[in-house]
NUTI-707571 format. One record per residue (C-alpha): residue number from 1; residue in three letters; x, y, z. Coordinates in nm, 2 decimals. Layout:
<sites>
SITE     k     r        X        Y        Z
SITE   NUM   ALA        X        Y        Z
...
</sites>
This chain:
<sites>
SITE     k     r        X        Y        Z
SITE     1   UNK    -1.00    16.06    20.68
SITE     2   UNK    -1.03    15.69    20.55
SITE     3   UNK    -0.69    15.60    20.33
SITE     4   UNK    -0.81    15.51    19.99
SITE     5   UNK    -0.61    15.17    19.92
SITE     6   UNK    -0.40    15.18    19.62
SITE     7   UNK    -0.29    14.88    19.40
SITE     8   UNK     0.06    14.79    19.32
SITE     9   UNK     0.10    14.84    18.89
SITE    10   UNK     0.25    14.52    18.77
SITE    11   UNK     0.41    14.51    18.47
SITE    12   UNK     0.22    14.22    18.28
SITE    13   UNK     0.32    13.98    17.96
SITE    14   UNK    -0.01    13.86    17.80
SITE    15   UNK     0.00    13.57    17.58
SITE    16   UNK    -0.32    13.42    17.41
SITE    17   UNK    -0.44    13.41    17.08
SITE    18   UNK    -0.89    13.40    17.06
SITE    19   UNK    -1.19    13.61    17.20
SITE    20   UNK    -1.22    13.50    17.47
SITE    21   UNK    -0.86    13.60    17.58
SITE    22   UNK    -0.93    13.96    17.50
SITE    23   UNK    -1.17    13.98    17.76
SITE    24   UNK    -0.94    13.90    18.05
SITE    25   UNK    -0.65    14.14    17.88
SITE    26   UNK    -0.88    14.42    17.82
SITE    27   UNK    -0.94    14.43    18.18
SITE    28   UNK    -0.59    14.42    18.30
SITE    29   UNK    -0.49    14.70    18.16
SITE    30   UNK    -0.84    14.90    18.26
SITE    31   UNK    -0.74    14.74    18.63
SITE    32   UNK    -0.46    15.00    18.56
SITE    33   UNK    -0.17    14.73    18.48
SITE    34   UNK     0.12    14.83    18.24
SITE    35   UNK     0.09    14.54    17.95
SITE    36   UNK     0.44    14.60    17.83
SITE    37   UNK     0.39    14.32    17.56
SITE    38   UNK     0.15    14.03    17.41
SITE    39   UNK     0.24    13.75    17.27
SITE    40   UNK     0.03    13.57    16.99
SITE    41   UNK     0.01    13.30    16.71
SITE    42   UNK     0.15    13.41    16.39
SITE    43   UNK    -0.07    13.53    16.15
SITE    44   UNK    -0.22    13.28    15.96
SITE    45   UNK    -0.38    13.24    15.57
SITE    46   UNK    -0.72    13.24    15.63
SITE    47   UNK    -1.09    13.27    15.38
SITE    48   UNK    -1.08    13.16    14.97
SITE    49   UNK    -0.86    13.44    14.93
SITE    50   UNK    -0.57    13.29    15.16
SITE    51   UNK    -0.49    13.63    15.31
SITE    52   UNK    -0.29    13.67    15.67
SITE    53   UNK    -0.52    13.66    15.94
SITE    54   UNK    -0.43    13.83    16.26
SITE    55   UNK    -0.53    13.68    16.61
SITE    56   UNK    -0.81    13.86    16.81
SITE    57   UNK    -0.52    13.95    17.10
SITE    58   UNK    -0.33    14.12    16.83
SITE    59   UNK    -0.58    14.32    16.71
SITE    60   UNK    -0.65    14.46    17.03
SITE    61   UNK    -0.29    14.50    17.15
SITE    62   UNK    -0.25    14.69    16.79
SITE    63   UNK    -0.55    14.92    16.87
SITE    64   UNK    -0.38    14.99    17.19
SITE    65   UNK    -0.02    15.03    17.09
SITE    66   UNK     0.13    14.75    17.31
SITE    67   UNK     0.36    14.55    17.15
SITE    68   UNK     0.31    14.22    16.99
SITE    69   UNK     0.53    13.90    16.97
SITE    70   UNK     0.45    13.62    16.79
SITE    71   UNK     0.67    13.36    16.80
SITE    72   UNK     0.70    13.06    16.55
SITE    73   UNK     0.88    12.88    16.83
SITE    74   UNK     0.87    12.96    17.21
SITE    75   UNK     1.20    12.81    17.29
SITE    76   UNK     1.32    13.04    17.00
SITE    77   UNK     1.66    13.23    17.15
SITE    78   UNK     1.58    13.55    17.04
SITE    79   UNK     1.21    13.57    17.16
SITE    80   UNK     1.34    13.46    17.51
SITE    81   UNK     1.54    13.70    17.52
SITE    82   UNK     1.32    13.93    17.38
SITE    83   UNK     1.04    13.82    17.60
SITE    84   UNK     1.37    13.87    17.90
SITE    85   UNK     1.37    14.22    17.80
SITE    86   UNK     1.05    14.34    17.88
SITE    87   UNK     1.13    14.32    18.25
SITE    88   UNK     0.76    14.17    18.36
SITE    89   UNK     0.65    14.09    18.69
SITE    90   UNK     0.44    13.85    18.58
SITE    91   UNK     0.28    13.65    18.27
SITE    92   UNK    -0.06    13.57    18.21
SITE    93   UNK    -0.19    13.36    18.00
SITE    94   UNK    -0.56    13.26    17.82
SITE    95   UNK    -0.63    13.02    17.58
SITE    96   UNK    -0.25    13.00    17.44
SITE    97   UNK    -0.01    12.73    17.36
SITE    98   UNK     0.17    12.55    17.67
SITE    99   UNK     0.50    12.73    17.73
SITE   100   UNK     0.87    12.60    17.81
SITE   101   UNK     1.00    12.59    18.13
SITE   102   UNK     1.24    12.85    18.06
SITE   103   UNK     0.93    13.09    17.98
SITE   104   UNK     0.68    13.06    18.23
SITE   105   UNK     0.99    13.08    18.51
SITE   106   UNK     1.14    13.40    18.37
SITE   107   UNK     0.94    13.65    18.55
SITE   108   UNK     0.95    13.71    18.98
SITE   109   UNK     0.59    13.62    19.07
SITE   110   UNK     0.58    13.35    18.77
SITE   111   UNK     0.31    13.25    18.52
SITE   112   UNK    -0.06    13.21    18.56
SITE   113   UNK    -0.34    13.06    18.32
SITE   114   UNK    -0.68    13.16    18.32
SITE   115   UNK    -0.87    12.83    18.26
SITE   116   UNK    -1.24    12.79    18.15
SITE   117   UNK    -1.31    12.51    18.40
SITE   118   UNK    -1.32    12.41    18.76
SITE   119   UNK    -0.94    12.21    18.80
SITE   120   UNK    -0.89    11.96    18.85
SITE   121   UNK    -1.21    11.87    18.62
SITE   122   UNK    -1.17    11.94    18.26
SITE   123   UNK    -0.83    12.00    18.20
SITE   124   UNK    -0.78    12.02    17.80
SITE   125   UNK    -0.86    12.26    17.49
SITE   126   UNK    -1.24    12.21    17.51
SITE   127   UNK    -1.41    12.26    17.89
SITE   128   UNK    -1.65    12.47    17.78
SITE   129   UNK    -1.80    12.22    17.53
SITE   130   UNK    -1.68    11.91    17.69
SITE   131   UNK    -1.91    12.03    18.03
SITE   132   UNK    -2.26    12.11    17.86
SITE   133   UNK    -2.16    11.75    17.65
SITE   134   UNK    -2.14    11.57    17.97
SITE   135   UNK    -2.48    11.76    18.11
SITE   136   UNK    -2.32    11.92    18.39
SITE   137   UNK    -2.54    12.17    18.57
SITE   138   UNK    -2.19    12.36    18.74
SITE   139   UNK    -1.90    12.46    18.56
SITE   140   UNK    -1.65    12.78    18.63
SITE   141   UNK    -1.36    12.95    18.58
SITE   142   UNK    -1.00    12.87    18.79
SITE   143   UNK    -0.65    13.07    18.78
SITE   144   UNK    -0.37    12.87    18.84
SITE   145   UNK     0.02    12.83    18.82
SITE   146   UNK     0.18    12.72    18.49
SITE   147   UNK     0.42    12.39    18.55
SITE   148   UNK     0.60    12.15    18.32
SITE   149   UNK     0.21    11.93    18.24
SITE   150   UNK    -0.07    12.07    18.09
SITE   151   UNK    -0.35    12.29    18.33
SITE   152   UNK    -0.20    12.08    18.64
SITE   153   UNK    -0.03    12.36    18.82
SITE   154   UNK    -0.13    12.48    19.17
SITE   155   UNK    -0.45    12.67    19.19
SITE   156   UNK    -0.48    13.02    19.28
SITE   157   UNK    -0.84    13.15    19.27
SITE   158   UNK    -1.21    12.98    19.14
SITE   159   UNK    -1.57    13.07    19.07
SITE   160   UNK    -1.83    12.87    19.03
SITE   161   UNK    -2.06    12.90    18.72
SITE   162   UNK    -2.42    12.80    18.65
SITE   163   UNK    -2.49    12.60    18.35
SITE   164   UNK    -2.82    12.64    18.29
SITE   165   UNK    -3.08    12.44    18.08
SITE   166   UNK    -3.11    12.69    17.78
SITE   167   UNK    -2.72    12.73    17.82
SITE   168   UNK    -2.53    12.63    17.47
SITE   169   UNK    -2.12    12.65    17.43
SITE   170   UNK    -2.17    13.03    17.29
SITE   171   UNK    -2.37    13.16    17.61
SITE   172   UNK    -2.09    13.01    17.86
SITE   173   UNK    -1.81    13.09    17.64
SITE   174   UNK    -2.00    13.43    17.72
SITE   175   UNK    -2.02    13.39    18.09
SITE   176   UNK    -1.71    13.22    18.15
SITE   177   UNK    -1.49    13.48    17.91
SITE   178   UNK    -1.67    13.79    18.15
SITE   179   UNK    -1.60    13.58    18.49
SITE   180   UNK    -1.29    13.54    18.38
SITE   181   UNK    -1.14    13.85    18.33
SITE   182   UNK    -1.30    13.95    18.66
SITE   183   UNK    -1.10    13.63    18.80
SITE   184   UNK    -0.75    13.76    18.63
SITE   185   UNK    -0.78    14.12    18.80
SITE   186   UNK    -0.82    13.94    19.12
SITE   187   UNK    -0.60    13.73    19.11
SITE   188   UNK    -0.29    13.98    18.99
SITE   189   UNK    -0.41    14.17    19.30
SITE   190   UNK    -0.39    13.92    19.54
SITE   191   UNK    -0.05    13.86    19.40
SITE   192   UNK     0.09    14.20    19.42
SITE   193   UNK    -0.03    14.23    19.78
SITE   194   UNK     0.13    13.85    19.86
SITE   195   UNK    -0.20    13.77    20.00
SITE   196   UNK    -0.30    13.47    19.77
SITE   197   UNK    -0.15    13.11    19.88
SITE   198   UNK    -0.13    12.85    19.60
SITE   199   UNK    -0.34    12.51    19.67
SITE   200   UNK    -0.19    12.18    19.45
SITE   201   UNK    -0.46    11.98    19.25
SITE   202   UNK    -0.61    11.73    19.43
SITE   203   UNK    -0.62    11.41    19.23
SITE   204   UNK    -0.93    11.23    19.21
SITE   205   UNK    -1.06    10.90    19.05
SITE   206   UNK    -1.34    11.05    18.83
SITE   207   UNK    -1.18    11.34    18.67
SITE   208   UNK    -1.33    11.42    18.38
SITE   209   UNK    -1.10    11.53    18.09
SITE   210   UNK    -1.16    11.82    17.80
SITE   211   UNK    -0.96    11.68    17.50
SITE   212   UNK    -1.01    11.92    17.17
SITE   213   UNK    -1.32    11.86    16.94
SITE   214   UNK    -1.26    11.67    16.66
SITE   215   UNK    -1.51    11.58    16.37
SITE   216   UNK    -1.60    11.23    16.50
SITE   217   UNK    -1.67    11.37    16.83
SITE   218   UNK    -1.95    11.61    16.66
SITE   219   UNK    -2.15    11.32    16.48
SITE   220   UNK    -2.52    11.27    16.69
SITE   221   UNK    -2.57    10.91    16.76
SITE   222   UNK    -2.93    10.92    16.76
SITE   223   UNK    -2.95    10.49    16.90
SITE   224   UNK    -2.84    10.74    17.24
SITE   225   UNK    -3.11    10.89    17.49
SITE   226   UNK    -3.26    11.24    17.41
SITE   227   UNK    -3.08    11.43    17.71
SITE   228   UNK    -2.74    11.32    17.61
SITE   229   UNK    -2.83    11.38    17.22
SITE   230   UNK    -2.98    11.78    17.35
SITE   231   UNK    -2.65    11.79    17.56
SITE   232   UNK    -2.43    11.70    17.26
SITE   233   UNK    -2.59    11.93    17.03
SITE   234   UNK    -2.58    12.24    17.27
SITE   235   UNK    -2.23    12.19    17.41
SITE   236   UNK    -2.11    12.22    17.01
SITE   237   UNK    -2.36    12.54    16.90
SITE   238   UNK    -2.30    12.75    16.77
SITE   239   UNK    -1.93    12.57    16.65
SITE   240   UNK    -1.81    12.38    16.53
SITE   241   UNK    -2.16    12.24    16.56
SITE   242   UNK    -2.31    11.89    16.59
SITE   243   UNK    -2.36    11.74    16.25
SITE   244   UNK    -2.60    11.42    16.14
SITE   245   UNK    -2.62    11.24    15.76
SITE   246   UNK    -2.89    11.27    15.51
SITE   247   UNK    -2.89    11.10    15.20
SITE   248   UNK    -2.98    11.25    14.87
SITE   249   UNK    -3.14    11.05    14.60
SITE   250   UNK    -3.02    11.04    14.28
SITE   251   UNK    -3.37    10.98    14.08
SITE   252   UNK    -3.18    10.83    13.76
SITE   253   UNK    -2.92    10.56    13.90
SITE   254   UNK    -3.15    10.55    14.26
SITE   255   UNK    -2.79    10.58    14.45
SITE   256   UNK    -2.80    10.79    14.78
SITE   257   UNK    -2.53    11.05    14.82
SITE   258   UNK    -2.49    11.16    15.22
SITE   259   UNK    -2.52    11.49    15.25
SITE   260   UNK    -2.44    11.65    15.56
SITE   261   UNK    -2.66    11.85    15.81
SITE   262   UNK    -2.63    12.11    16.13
SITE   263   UNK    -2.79    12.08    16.36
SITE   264   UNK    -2.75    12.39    16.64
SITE   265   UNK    -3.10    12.40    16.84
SITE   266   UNK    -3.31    12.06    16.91
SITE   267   UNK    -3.60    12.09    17.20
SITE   268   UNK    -3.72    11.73    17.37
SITE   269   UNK    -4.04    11.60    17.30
SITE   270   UNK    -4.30    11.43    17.54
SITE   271   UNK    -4.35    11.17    17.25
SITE   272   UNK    -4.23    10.84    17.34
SITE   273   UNK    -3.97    10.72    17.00
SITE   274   UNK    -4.15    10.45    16.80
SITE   275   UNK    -4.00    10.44    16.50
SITE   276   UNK    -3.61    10.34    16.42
SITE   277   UNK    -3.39    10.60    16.61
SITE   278   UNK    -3.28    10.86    16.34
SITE   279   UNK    -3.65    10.83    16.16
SITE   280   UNK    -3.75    11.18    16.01
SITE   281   UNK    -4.15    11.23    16.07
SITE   282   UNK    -4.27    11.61    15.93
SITE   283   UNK    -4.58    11.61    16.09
SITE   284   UNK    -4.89    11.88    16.02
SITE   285   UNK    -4.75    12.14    16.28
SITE   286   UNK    -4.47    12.18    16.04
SITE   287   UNK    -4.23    12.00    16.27
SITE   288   UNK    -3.93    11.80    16.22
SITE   289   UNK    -3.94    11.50    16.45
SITE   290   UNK    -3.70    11.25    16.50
SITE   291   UNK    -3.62    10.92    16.70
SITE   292   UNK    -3.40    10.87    16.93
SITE   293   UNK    -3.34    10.55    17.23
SITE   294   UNK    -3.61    10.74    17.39
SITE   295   UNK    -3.86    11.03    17.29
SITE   296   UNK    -3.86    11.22    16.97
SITE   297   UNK    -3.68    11.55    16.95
SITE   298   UNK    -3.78    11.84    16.76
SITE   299   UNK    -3.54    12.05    16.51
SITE   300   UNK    -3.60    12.40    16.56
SITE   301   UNK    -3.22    12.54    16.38
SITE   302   UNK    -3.02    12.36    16.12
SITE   303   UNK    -2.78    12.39    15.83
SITE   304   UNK    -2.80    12.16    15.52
SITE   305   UNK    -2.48    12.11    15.31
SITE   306   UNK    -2.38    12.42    15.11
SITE   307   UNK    -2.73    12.63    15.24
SITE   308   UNK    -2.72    12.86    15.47
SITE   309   UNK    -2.84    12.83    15.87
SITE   310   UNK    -3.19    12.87    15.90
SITE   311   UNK    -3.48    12.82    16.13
SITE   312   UNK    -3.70    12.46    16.11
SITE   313   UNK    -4.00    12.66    15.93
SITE   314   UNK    -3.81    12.81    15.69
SITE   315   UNK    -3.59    12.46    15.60
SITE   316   UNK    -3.92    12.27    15.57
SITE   317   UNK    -4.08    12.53    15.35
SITE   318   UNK    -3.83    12.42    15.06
SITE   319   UNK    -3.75    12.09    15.15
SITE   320   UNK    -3.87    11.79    14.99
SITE   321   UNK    -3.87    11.47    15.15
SITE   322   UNK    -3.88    11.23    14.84
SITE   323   UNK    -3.58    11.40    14.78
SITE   324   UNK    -3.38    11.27    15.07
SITE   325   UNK    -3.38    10.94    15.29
SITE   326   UNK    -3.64    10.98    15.58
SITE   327   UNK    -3.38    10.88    15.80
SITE   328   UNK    -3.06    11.03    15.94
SITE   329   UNK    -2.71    10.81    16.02
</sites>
């Protein structure tokens, strides 16, 4: 009779905070790992009402009765020694803050991350956006070996990802939070059995970083080509979302007031751009058209200032041109 093989239980330390680390912990402890602890962000004031928000990880761990630790700071006495405690093998960690030396070295087999990104490429907060801004075709997921910089540690396992054409930041967040998790099991495997070998970063010339989102990096420059103004739009939809200007006429003092606008889905024309790039044309199919270095793209979902998401037929059904500036900025 075949043996069946059996894999070693680790005793795991999770620490992440959104979503997408959920995933990759639900799936350690269905792999049959004992979590004995998570740590998260502390709860936060969130909504008009201000109340405490709880992380997605916490939710989870509190569904699941593991215990939570959420540490204002990580070099914090009593939550190392707290953390000590808990006797792990091993921590893993998703989309968290970067830890102290004295944390990821406490436990025997050390710390990995589960990164959203093929290292060394797109090492930063934002590698899922960052790679569909850049039009990339080939993204993927890496674990690797926390050390004293951030996601340069020696790499453990990788899978390549697809990014396809219709692809936007939600469906990879998606693919890449589902590959993941697979990627985490794996890897705590290999691990256990001592049959994974570490492999430094190699350090090349084009490496492409994945610095964290902020609202300048979200405004379309529409003097750009279409492709990179598609790419910019997708690899920020659904959020935070790639925003443009309007201006609002005031019809007594004739002052414009910019107003601004979502945009979350644009499809590429096969009309060459005539007009001034960020010219608004509604033509008869009840399209929203507008210039860019190169060809026209087409609006199909947006967002105007304090209205709700809809689709391009339903915007243009109560939207009124005199009523804005026929361009965007």
């Amino acid at each position: 009779m075949k043996k069946e093989h059996i894999m070693k239980k680790l005793r795991v330390v999770f620490m992440g905070t959104p979503e997408f680390a959920v995933a990759t912990l639900d799936a350690i402890r269905k792999a049959g790992h004992d979590v004995v602890a998570v740590v998260t962000t502390p709860d936060k004031p969130a909504g008009r009402g201000q109340h405490l928000r709880c992380s997605e990880v916490k939710n989870y761990a509190i569904a699941h009765q593991i215990p939570v630790l959420q540490p204002e700071k990580l070099k914090d006495e009593a939550f190392v020694e707290d953390l000590r405690d808990y006797y792990a093998d091993i921590f893993v960690v998703v989309a968290f803050r970067m830890l102290p030396k004295c944390v990821y070295q406490m436990p025997l087999l050390g710390t990995f991350n589960v990164h959203a990104s093929l290292l060394p490429q797109y090492r930063g907060a934002a590698p899922i956006q960052r790679a569909i801004m850049n039009g990339e075709t080939m993204t993927g997921v890496t674990t690797f070996l926390l050390d004293e910089h951030t996601d340069t540690g020696s790499i453990l396992l990788q899978k390549e990802v697809e990014i396809t054409k219709e692809d936007n930041a939600g469906t990879l967040h998606d693919k890449l939070m589902a590959i993941g998790a697979e990627l985490a099991v794996e890897t705590l495997r290999q691990l256990a059995e001592n049959t994974i070998h570490p492999v430094p970063q190699q350090m090349f010339d084009n490496l492409k970083p994945a610095p964290k989102i902020f609202k300048e990096d979200m405004l379309i420059r529409w003097d750009d080509t279409a492709e990179n103004i598609y790419n910019h739009v997708r690899g920020l939809s659904p959020y935070p979302a790639a925003f443009t200007r309007i201006g609002l006429k005031n019809p007594d003092t004739n002052n414009l007031q910019p107003c601004n606008l979502k945009i979350f889905d644009i499809k590429i024309t096969n009309n060459p751009s005539t007009q001034k790039p960020g010219k608004i044309t509604i033509n008869s199919y009840k399209e929203m058209l507008i210039s860019t270095k190169n060809c026209d793209i087409s609006v199909k979902i947006l967002q105007i200032e304090g209205k709700k998401r809809m689709n391009i037929e339903d915007f243009l059904a109560g939207f009124r041109l005199n009523c804005y500036t026929d361009y965007l900025f």
